[in-house]
N, C-alpha and C positions, 0 to 999 in steps of 0.2 A: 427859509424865512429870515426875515433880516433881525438884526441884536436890538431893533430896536421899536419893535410893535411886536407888541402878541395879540391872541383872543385866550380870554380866558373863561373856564363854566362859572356861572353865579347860579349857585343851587337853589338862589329864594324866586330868580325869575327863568330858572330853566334855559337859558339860552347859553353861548360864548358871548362876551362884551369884550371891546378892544381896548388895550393900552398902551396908549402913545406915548412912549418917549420923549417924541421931538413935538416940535409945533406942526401943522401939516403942512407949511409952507417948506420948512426943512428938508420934506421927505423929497426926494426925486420922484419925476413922472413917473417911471417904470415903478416906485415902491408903491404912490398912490394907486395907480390903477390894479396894482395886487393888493392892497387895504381893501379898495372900494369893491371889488371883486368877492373877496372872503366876506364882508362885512354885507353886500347884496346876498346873498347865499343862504347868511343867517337871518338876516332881516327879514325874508320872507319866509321865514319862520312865527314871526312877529304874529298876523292876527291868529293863527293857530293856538298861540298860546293863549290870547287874550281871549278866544269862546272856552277856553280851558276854563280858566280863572272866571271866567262866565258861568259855566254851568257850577261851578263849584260854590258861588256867590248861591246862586239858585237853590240850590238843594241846601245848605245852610238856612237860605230864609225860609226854607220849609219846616226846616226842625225848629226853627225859632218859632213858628209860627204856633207848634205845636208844646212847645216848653214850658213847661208851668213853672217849674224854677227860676231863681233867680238867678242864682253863681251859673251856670248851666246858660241861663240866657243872657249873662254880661260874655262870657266866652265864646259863646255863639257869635256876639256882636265884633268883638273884637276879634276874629276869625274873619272876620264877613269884610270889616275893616283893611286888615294887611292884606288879604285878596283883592282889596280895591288899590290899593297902595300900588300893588304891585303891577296891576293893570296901569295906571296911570303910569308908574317907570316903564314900563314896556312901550306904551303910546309916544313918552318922549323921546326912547330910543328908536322908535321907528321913524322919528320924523329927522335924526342925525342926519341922515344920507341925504335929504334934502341940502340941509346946511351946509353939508359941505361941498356936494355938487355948484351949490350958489356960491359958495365962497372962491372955489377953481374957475366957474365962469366969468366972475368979476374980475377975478387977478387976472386972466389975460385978455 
């Protein structure tokens, strides 16, 4: 692996996310097609996680549904909340690979 990309775990959205060092233009061909390689791998890990964070959304609005309390059902909500959060960062990281495939196509 080169000193100058990693992936690393992000425990709030379950996957490896990658950090780049350089700019992508920086990397040589051979390092991109090994980024976009590892980072295809985990990407389609992507909607797996987002029916995760789905169902989990789901069963939260049941208990909310069912919550007579108050503190209990602002908690609920904001549970309900960072589970959407964190769907929506996973949706922007799935659509990375695009970007950069377009950005590689234009440069040459």
């Amino acid at each position: 692996m080169s000193d100058h990309y990693r992936f690393i775990y992000d425990e709030r959205l379950g996957i490896r996310l990658p950090e780049l060092d350089l700019e992508w233009d920086q990397y040589s061909e051979e390092e991109q097609a090994k980024i976009l390689l590892e980072w295809e791998m985990i990407r389609g890990t992507i909607p797996e996680r987002i029916r995760s964070f789905e169902a989990k959304i789901k069963e939260k609005q049941s208990q909310l549904d069912e919550e007579e309390d108050f503190a209990a059902s602002c908690r609920l909500n904001s549970e309900i909340a960072e589970l959407a959060s964190c769907i929506h960062d996973l949706q922007l990281w799935y659509r990375i690979d695009q970007s950069i495939e377009n950005r590689r196509n234009n440069h040459y």
